[in-house]
NUKE-47225 format. One record per residue (C-alpha): residue in one letter; x, y, z. Coordinates in steps of 0.02 Angstrom, whole numbers, padded with zeros to 5 digits, always signed. Layout:
N
AXYZ/...
***
This chain:
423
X+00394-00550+00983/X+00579-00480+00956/X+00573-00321+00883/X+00694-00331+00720/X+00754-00170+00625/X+00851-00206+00508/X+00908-00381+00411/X+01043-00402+00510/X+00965-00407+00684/X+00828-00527+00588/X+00995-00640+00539/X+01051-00610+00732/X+00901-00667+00794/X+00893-00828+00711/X+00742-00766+00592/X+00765-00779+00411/X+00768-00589+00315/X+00609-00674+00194/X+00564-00837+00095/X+00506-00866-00077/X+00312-00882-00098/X+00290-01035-00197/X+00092-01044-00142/X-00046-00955-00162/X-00047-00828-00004/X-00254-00847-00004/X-00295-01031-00079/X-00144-01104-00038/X-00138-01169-00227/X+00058-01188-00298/X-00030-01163-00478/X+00047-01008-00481/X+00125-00928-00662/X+00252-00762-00670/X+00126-00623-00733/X+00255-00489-00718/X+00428-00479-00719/X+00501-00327-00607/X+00674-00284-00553/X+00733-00334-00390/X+00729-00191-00262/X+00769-00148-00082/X+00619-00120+00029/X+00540+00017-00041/X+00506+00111+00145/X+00684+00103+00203/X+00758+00292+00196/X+00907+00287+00307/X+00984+00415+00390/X+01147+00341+00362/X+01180+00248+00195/X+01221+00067+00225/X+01205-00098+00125/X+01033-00156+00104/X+00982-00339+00034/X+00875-00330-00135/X+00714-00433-00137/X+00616-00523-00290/X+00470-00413-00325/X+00400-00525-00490/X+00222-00512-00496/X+00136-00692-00469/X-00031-00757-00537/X-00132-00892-00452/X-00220-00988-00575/X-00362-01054-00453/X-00424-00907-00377/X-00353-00767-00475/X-00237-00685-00332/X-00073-00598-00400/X+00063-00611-00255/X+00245-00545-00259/X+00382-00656-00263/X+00469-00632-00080/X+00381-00621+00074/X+00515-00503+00156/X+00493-00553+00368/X+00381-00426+00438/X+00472-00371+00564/X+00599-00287+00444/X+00459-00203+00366/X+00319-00158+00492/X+00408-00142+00690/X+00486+00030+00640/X+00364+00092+00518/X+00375+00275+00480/X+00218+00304+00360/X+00100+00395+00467/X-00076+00416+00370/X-00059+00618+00393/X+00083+00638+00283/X-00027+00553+00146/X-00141+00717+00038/X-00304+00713+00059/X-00321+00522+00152/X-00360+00606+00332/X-00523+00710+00265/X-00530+00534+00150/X-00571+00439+00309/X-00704+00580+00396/X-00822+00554+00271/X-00750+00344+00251/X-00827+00340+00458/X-00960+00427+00416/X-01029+00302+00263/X-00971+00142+00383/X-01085+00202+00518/X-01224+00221+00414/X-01192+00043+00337/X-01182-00036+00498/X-01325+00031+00587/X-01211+00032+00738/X-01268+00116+00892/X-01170+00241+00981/X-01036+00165+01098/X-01020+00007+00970/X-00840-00039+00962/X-00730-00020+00810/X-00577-00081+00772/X-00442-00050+00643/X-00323-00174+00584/X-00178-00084+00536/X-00226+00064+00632/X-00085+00191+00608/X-00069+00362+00688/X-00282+00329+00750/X-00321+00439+00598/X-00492+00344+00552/X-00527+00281+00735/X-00526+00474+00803/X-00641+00500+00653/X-00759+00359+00713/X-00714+00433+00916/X-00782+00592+00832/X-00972+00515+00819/X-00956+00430+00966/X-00884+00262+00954/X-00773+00154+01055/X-00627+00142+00964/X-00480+00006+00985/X-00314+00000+00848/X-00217-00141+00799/X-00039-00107+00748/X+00126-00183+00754/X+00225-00037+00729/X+00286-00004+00907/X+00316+00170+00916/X+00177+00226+00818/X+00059+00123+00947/X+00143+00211+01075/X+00104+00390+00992/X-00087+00345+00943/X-00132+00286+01107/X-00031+00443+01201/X-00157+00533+01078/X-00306+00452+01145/X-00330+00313+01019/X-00283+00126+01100/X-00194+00042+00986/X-00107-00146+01017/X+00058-00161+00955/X+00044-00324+00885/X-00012-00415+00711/X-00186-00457+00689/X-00224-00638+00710/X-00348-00766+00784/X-00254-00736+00948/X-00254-00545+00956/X-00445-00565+00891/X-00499-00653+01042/X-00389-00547+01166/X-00493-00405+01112/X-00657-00473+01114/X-00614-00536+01304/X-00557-00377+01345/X-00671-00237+01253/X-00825-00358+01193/X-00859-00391+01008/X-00852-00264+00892/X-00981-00202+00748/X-00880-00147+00648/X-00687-00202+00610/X-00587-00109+00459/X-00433-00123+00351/X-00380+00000+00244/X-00222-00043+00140/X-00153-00160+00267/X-00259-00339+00201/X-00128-00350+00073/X+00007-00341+00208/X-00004-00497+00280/X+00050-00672+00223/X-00043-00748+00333/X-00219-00690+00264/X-00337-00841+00315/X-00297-00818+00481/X-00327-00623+00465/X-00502-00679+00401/X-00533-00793+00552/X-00476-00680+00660/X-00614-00558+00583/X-00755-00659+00597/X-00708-00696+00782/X-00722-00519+00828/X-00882-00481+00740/X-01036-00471+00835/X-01156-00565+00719/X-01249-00421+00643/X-01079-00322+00618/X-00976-00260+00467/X-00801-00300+00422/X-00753-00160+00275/X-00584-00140+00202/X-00513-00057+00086/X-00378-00122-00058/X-00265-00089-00213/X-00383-00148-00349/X-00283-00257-00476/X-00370-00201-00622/X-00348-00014-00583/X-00152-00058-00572/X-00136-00135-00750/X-00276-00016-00830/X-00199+00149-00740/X-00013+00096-00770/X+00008+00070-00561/X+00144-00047-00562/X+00253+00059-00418/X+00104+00009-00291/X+00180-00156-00316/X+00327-00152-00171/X+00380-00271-00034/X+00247-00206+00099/X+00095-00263-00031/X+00091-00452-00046/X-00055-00469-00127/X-00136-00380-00277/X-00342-00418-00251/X-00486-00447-00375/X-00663-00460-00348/X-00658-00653-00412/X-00501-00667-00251/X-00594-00606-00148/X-00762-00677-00170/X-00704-00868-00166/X-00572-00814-00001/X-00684-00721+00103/X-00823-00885+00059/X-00685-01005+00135/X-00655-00934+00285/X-00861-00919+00367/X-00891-00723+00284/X-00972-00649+00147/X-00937-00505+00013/X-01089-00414+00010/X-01020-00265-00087/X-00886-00172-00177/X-00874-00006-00234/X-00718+00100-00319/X-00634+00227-00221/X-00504+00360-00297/X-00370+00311-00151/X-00185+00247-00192/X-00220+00275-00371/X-00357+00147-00385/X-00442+00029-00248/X-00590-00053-00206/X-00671-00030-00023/X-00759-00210+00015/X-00911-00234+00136/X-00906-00399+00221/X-01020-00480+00341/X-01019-00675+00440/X-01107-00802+00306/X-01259-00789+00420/X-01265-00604+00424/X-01423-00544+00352/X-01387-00415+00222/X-01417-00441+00029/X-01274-00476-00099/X-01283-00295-00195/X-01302-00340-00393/X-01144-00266-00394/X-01033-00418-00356/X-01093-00512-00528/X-01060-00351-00631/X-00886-00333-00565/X-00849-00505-00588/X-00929-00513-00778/X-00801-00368-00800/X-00640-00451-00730/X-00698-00581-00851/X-00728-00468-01007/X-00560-00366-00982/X-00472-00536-00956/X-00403-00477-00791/X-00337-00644-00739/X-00266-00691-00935/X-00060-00716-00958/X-00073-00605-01114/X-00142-00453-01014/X+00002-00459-00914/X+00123-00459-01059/X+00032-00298-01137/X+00039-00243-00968/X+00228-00267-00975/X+00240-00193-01141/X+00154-00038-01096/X+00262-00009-00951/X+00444-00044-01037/X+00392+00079-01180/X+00348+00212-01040/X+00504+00181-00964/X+00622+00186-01131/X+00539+00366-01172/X+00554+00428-00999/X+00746+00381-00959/X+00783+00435-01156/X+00713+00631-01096/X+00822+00614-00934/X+00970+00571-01014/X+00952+00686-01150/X+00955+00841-01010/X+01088+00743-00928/X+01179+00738-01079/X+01126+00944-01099/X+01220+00971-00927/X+01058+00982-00840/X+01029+00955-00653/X+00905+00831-00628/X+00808+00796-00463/X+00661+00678-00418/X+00522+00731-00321/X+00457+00597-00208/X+00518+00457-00065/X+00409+00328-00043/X+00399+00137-00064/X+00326+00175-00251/X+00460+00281-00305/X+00589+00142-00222/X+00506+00037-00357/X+00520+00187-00495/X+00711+00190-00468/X+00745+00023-00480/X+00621-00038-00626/X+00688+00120-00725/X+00870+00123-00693/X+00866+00287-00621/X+00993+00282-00475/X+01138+00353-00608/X+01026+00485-00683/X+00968+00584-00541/X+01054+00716-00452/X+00951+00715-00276/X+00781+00697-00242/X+00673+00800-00134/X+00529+00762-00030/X+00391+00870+00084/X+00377+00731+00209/X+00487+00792+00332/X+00523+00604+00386/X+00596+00579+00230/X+00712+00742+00222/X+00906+00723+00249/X+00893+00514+00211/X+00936+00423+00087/X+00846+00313-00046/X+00832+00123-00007/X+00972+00039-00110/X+01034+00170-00219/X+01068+00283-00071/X+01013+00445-00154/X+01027+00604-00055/X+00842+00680-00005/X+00816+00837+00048/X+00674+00952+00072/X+00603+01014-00079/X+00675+01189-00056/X+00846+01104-00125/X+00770+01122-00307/X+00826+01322-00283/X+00952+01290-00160/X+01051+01159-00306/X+01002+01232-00440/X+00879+01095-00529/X+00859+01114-00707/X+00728+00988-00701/X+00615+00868-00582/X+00555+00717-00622/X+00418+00709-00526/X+00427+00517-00452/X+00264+00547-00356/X+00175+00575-00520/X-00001+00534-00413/X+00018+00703-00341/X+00110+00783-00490/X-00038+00931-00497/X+00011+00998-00319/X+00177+00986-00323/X+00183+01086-00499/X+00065+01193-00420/X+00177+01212-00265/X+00343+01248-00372/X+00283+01377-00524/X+00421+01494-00485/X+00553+01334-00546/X+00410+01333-00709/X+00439+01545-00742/X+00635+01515-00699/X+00618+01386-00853/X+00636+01227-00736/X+00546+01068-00827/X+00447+00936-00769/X+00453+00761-00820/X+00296+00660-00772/X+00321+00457-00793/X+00166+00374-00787/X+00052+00353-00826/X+00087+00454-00982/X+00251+00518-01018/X+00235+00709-01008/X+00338+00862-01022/X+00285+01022-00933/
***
């Protein structure tokens, strides 16, 4: 496959920059209603070094009546998004130690014997595989990003740079034997072509072995106010009642579920062949009676949902543009594909400064779109920032905690979601 950068080379190439999803990415149903209205935005990953044009995509927020998936609008081609990925998981607080003790639970599950093979679908930098190497595992990663491939396997973590399909599935199995336990964490939303994914899956599980992933829960995103997890990179938006009815399509089961704090809110799903032999845990039914109670899948939670977030918005610009009106310097802390959403949904671009981040990817870029200077966060001395909005509100504790000498110089910060707060 041609390895595309940017939308132009995608143009150059012949291969159109995205297309508008007018099915349902899991059912293939076009019942599909808008559940909530977003602003358009560029892709939320794409800090350039250089500030150039850069297309805006449809990020609406899509309901499938039949199943209960919620989709975004425009599947951007994932070339563009995924061949020169820069998100490695170690720039992400707290997800490497997340995935020690994530290996740890999986091998338990599974039962697996030492020198089992695992793979990861979406593999990264190796981060979970060298935790599974770590209690002696074969390990194999799956990742299209080329040069992060390149860098896990150097590391001593093999990793295929190439999409997960049916395909890759049996290349794998040919070459390294069937595996007992396959994951995907935050990467099954990535892909718009999900059945396949799930075929692929079952074609690379031995038959007593253990597919677990891990996902954005949709009903932590409307009840926690995480609308900026909803970017280009994230297709879908998963419920228990989704997943149930997909995974039963394709020749698997859902055997269990359970919350986990990551990304805000997700789920981490257990999934075996149909024939496997472990028990449904009670669990399943309980979840589902609760999508059903809080009306997960209803029109009018959506418009609440939309409600809530336009009121957080009006009382969050209205304190920014009262310092900006003051004389203050305002910067935002964060770059990432959530705050790409932040800028644009809130109209933001004219209000802030710069905006600092302590990824030093991300340092000396600028913001998809709006073209934003970034700098390290050492710029909120260096420019004299009267306040920071702290875009990144997730990890708004450490970053406070990192910065009280801007607090005792009588810096602010402004927290958006997902309650407005002044500190």
């Amino acid at each position: 496959m041609t390895m595309l950068k940017t939308k132009e080379q995608a143009a150059a190439n012949g291969a159109p920059t995205y297309y508008k999803a007018c099915r349902c990415l899991m059912c293939g149903s076009g019942d599909l209603y808008l559940a909530l209205p977003l602003a358009h935005s560029a892709v939320g990953n794409d800090y350039f070094q250089t500030a150039h044009p850069q297309q805006e995509f449809a990020l609406n927020l899509h309901m499938c009546r039949a199943c209960g998936n919620a989709q975004i609008e425009d599947v951007v081609n994932p070339d563009i998004l995924f061949r020169s990925y820069t998100y490695s998981t170690t720039s992400s607080l707290g997800l490497v130690k997340h995935f020690h003790a994530y290996a740890a639970e999986v091998a338990g599950l599974s039962g697996a014997e030492p020198g089992s093979l695992v793979v990861d679908i979406g593999s990264n930098d190796g981060s979970l595989l060298r935790a599974f190497q770590g209690i002696g595992y074969r390990v194999l990663g799956v990742d299209p990003a080329v040069e992060i491939a390149r860098a896990a396997t150097a590391g001593g973590v093999e990793t295929v740079p190439d999409y997960f399909s049916l395909k890759v599935a049996r290349r794998v199995k040919e070459g390294h034997g069937p595996a007992a336990v396959v994951t995907a964490n935050n990467v099954f939303a990535h892909s718009d072509k999900l059945p396949e994914m799930a075929d692929g899956v079952r074609e690379l599980l031995r038959p007593d072995g253990v597919f677990t992933f891990e996902v954005s829960y949709l009903l932590d995103i409307v009840q926690k106010m995480l609308f900026d997890t909803i970017y280009h990179e994230h297709l879908c938006y998963h419920s228990i009642r989704s997943l149930d009815q997909f995974f039963a399509r394709h020749g698997l089961q859902l055997i269990d579920v359970r919350r986990v704090p990551t990304k805000g809110g997700s789920i981490r799903g257990t999934v075996q062949r149909a024939d496997g032999r472990r028990p449904v845990s009670p669990v399943i039914g309980r979840m589902l009676e609760w999508e059903r109670i809080t009306e997960l899948h209803a029109p009018e939670t959506y418009r609440a949902f939309a409600r809530r977030i336009g009121a957080a918005r009006e009382l969050f610009v209205d304190i920014l543009d009262r310092a900006k009106a003051a004389g203050k310097r305002i910067a935002g802390y964060g770059a990432s594909p959530t705050v790409t959403t932040l800028l644009y949904d809130y109209g933001l671009a004219g209000r802030l400064d710069f905006m600092v981040d302590d990824n030093p990817v991300k340092q000396n870029t600028f913001s998809p779109g709006h073209h934003i200077p970034v700098y390290p966060s050492d710029a909120i001395y260096e420019k004299g920032a009267d306040v920071i909005a702290i875009l990144a509100w997730n990890y708004a504790a450490p970053i406070m905690a990192r910065h009280q000498a801007f607090a005792e110089k009588g810096g602010k910060f402004v927290i958006p979601l997902p309650v407005v707060q002044v500190v």
